[in-house]
N, C-alpha and C positions, 0 to 999 in steps of 0.2 A: 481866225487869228490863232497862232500858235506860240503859248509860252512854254518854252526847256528850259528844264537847269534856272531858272529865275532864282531857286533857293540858294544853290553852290553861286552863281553869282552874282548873287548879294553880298552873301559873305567874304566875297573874294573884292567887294568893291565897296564895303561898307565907309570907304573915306572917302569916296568920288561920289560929293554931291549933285553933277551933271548925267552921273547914270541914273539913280533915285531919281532924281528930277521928271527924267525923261519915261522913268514905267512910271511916277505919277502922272502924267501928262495922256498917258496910253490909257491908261482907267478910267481918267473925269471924261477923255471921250467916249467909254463905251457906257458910261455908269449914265453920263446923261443924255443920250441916247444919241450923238451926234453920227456915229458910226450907224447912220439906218440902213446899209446896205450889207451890214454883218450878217452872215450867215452859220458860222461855227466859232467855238471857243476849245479849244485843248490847252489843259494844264498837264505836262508832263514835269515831273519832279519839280511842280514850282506852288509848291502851297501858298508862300506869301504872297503871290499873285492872285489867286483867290480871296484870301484874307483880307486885300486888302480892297479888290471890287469889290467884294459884297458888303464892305461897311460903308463906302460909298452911294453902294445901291440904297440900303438905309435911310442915309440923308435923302438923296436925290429924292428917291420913291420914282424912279423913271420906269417905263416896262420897255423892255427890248424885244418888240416884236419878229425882229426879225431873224432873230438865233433861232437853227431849229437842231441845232445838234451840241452838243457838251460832252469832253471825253476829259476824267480826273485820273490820272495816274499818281497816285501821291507818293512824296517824298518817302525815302529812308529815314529823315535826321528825325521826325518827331512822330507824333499820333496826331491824325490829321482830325480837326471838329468838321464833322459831316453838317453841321449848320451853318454856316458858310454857302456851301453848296447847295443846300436848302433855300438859303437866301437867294442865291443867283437862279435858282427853279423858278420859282415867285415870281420873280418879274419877266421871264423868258418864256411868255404867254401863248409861245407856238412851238413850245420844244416839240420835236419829236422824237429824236432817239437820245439817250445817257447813257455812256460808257464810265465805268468807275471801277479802277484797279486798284485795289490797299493794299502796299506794300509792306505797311505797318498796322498799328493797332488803330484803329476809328473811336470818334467822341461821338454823342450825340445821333445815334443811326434813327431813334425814333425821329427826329425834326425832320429828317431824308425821308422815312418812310410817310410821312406826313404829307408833307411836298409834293411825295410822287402819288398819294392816295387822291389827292387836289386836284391832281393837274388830269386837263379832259385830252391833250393830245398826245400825251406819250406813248408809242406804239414800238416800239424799238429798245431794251434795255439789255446790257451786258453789265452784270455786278458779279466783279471776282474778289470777295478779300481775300487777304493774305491766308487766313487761319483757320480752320472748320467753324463755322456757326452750325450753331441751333436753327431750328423754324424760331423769325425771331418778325418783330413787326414791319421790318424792312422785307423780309420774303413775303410776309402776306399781302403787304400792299403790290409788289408787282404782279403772283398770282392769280389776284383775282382782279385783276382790269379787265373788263369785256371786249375792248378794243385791241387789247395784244397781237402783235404780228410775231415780231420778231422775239425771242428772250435767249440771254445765255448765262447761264450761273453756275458759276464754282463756288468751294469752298463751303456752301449749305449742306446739309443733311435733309436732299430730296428723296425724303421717303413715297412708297406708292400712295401713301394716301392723300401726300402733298400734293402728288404728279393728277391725281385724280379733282381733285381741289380746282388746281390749271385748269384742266380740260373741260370739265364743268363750267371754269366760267369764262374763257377763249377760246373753246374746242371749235366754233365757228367762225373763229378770226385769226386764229395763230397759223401762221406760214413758215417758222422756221424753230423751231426747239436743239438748245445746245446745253445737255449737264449731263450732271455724274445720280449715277441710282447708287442708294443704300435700304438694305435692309429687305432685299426682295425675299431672303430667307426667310423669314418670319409672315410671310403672308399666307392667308385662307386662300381657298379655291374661292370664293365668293369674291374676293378684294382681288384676285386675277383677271377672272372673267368680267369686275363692271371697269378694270381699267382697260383687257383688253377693248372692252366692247365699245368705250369713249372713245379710245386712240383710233379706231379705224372708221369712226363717224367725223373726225375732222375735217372739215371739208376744204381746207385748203393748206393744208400741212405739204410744203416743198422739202421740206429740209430735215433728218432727223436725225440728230448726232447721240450717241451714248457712251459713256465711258464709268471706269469704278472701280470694273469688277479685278482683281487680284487671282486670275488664276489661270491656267496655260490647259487647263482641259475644264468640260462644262462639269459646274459645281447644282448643288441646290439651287442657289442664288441663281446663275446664270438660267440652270434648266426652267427656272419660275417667269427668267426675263423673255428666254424663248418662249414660253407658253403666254404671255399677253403679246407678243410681237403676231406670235400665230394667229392667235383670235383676230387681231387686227386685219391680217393680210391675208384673212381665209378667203375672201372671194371678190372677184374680181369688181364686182357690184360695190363693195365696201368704197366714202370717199376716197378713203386716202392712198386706195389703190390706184386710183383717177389723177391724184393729184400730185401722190412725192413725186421727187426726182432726184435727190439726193438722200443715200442711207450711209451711213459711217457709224463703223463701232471702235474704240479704244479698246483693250484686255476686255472685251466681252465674248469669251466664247460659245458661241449660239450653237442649237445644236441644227443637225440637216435639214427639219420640216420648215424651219424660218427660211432657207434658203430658199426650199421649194415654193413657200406662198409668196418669197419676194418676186415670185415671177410675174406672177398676177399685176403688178406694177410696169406695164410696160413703158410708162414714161420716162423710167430712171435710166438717169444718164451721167451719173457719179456714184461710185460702191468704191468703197474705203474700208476694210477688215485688216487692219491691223494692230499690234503691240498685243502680241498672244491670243487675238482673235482665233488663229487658224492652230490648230496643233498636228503634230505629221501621225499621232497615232487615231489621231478621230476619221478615219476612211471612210465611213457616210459623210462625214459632211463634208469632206473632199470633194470629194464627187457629186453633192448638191451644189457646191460653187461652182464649180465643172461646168451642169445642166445647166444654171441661173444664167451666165455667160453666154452662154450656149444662143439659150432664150430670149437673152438682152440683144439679137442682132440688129436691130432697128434704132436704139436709141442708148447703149451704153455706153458713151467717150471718152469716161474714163475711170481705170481701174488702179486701187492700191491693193497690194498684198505686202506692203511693208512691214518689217520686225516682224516677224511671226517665226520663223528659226525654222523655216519650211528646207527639206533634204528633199534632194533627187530623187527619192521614191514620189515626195508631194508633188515635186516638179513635173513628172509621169503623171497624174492625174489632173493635175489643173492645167498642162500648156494647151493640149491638144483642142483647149476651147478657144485658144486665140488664135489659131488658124484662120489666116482670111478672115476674120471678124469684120465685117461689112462696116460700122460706126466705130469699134475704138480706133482712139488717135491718140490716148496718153496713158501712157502703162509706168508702175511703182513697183518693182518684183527687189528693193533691195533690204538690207538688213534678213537675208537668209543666204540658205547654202547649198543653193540650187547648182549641179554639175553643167548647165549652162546646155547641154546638147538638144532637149527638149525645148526650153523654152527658144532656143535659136531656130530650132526647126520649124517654130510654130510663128514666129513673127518677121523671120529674113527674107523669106521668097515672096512674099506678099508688098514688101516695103510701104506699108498702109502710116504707120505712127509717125506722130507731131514731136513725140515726147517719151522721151526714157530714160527711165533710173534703175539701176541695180549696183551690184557688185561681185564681180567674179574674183574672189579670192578663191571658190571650190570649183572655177571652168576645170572642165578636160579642154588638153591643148586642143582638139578638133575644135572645142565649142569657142576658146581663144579666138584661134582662126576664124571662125565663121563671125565672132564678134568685129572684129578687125575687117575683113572684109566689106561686113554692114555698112558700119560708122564712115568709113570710106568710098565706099559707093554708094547712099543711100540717096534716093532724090527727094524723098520729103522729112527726113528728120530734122526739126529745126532745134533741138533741145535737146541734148543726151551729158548726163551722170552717172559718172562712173564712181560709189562711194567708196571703193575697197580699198583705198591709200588714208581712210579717215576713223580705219579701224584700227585702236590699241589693242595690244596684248597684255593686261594689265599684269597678269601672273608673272611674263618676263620684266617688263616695266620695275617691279616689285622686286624682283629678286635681280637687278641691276643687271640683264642684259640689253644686246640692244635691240 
């Protein structure tokens, strides 16, 4: 069951006692448990709707067995009390996953982290708030659940010794990891190698997203994140070489040796390097993307290289690996300023892709042409984006041309 906007309209109908009526009416069924075939609850901007099941659930003391999933997007107007939702944890005795988005300031996060420390099936959790936290009671209690599959969090300050903290106590249950690293600058070679050495004993680790890092060429920080990625992915023996299948990095520019051990992963079949991941003066690791590709022909299906501000020199070094590429079928080559002749040579005569996005604002008319052509005659493209009309020029914008 899905409530929206319940907040905006409330206010917008606070004299229509018939609407009021009617979401009380919707609560006493779930609060007391009539609804036994409920499966999900979503509060999207409707805190009062929260507020006011869980004071329901109070009285009642009903358990709703059969919610396994809850997703809180909270309102703009106020600061949402996370005991509410605490409340409605309690009684929803088979949650499995919690999704919780704070748009605003939060009350009460220890009663949440409470809750979630309690509860024996939560296996699934996504907590973004609005604002950077600290390691605060609420991150410890989702880090250290032994049963953790899934987690995604922003807006913390996941430092390595936090990430090692995780791993330590899910590194045998966790199948999908989604945050941002801070502070890799600051670590010993000792604090690298025991996180490298966790991260590649995970033995079911499918999924590993990274984002953070602020910088369009590899820094300390990034050089420190490639050196536990490596440890990880040094041999093919390692699980998590067996096991991912999906790598994505946000502005993490890794440097070439990460490339080279992601090979060892021959299961992955999603690589995602974009938003400054890639930089057109780092030629080694061009060229590791290059070979990884290359390597990936059995099982790669789909490739980002989006935002990365890559030029026709990088385009020269990375198409020539999607040539006939046996498994890709979804290619992202946009947000750069690729002259389009390369990468058209490498994926038109083959007409293998499901799926494609760029943007040819820097084609050569030959590469136009050949584009046109494609799109035109292609027999399996079922998907093609073209973003180059959704690019501003904000400097003209700015200085009022058109």
């Amino acid at each position: 069951m899905r409530f929206e906007s319940v907040d905006r309209a409330r206010h917008n109908h606070t004299s229509n006692a018939a609407y009021n009526d009617r979401l009380r009416t919707i609560y006493q069924l779930i609060a007391n448990g009539s609804l036994n075939t409920l499966k999900s609850l979503l509060f999207i901007d409707s805190d009062i709707a929260l507020t006011s099941l869980s004071s329901m659930l109070l009285v009642q003391q009903h358990q709703l067995n059969s919610i396994n999933k809850i997703v809180l997007s909270t309102s703009e107007v106020d600061t949402c009390d996370l005991q509410h939702l605490a409340t409605l944890l309690n009684a929803c005795t088979q949650l499995k996953c919690l999704y919780l988005y704070a748009e605003k300031d939060v009350a009460n996060v220890d009663s949440l982290a409470q809750s979630i420390t309690a509860h024996a099936t939560l296996d699934d959790l996504q907590i973004n708030p609005a604002m950077e936290m600290p390691p605060t009671a609420l991150l410890h209690s989702v880090i250290h659940r032994s049963t953790l599959k899934k987690l995604q969090l922003s807006g913390f300050n996941v430092t390595p010794a936090t990430t090692i903290e995780l791993l330590q106590s899910c590194g045998s249950s966790i199948e999908s990891i989604n945050m941002p690293i801070f502070e890799f600058d600051r670590c010993d070679r000792a604090t690298l190698e025991q996180l490298g050495a966790l991260l590649g004993q995970a033995l079911h680790l499918k999924e590993l997203f990274l984002y953070g890092v602020s910088a369009s060429s590899p820094s300390s920080e990034s050089n420190n994140i490639s050196g536990v990625l490596s440890i990880a992915l040094s041999s093919p023996d390692h699980p998590i070489c067996k096991s991912l299948n999906l790598f994505s990095v946000e502005s993490v520019p890794l440097n070439a040796g990460v490339f080279d051990s992601l090979s060892h992963c021959q299961s992955l079949s999603v690589l995602k390097l974009s938003d400054g991941s890639l930089s057109n003066v780092e030629t080694q690791q061009l060229l590791a993307v290059s070979r990884l590709v290359s390597r990936l022909n059995k099982s790669l299906y789909y490739l980002s290289l989006a935002s990365n501000g890559l030029t026709g020199a990088s385009e020269a070094i990375l198409c020539p690996a999607l040539t006939a590429h046996p498994s890709l079928k979804e290619l992202d080559v946009s947000g750069n300023k690729f002259i389009g002749d390369h990468l058209m040579s490498s994926i038109a005569p083959s007409d293998r892709l499901l799926s494609l996005t760029l943007n040819n604002d820097h084609f050569s008319v030959a590469a136009n042409d050949q584009l046109t052509n494609y799109t035109k005659n292609t027999q399996s493209l079922v998907s093609y984006q073209n973003l180059a009309s959704r690019q501003i020029d904000l400097f003209s914008l700015l200085a009022g041309q058109p």
